[in-house]
Legacy VTK file of the C-alpha trace (Angstrom):
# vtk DataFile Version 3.0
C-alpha trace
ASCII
DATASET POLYDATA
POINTS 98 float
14.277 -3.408 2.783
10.819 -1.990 4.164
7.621 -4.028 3.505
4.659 -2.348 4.001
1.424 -3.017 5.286
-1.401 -1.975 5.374
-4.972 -3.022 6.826
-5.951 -4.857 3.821
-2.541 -6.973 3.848
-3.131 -10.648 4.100
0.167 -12.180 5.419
0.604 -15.822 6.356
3.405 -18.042 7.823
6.249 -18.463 5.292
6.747 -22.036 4.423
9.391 -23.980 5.105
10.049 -22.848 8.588
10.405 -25.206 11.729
8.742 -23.975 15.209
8.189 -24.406 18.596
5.798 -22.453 20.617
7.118 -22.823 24.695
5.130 -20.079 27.481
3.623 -18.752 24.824
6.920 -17.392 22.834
7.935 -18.786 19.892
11.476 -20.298 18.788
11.222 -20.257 14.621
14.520 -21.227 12.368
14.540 -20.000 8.644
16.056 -22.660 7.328
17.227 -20.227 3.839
18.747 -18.147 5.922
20.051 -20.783 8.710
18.719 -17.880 11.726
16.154 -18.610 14.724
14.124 -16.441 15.336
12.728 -15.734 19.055
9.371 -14.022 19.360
7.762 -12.923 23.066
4.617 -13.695 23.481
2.601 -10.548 21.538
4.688 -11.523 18.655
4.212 -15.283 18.798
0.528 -14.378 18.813
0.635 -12.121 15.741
2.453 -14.924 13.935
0.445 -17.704 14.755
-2.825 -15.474 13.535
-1.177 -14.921 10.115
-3.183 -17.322 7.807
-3.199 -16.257 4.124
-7.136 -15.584 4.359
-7.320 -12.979 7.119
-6.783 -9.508 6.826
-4.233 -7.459 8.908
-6.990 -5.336 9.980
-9.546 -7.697 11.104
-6.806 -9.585 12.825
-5.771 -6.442 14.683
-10.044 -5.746 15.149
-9.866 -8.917 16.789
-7.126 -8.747 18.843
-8.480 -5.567 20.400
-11.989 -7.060 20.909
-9.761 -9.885 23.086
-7.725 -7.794 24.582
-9.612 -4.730 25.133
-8.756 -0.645 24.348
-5.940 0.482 22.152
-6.711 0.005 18.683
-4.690 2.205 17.452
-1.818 1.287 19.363
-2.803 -2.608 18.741
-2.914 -1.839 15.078
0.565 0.007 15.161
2.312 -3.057 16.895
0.567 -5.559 14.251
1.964 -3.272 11.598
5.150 -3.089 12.488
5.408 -6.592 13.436
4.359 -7.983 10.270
6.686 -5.558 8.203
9.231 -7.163 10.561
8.508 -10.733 9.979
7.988 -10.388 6.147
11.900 -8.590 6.303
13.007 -11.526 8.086
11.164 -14.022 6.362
8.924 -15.178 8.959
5.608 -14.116 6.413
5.419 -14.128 3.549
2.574 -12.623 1.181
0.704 -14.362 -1.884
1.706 -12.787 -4.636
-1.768 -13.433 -7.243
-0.760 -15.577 -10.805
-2.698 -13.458 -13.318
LINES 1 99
98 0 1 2 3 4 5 6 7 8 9 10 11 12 13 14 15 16 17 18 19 20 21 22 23 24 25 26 27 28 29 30 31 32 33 34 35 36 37 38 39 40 41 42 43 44 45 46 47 48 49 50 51 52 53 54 55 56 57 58 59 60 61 62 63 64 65 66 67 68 69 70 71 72 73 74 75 76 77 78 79 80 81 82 83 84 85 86 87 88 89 90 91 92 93 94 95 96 97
């Protein structure tokens, strides 16, 4: 299954999960699906920025003010790393209660 993103996505951790964060990669077990999960360290970063208030965009905007040139290639690997963790149940998104 494919989730996509876009810029105005607003991801956060999914709940539940257990972590460690060692060098600056993270260890993560899903506990649903009884997996860990090892991130390097531009993933563990990602992850740890996904807060349920922030937009994908900004989060990539900021990344690339910290980080320097490459938007577009920051903003690809942001994408595609989010879609990733939502698949494997790392994020999860807010669904609104009308």
């Amino acid at each position: 299954m494919t989730f996509p993103v876009d810029r105005a996505t607003v991801p956060r951790q999914a709940r539940g999960l257990a972590f460690v964060v060692l060098d600056n990669e993270a260890v993560i077990y899903e506990p649903t699906q009884d997996k860990l999960f090892l991130l390097d360290a531009r993933a563990t970063l990602v992850w740890q920025l996904l807060d349920g208030s922030t937009t994908l965009g900004t989060t990539s905007d900021e990344l690339a003010e910290e980080f320097g040139p490459g938007v577009e290639t920051l903003w690809t690997d942001v994408k595609e790393l989010t879609s990733t963790m939502l698949q494997d149940r790392l994020a999860e998104i807010e669904t609104k209660k009308s």
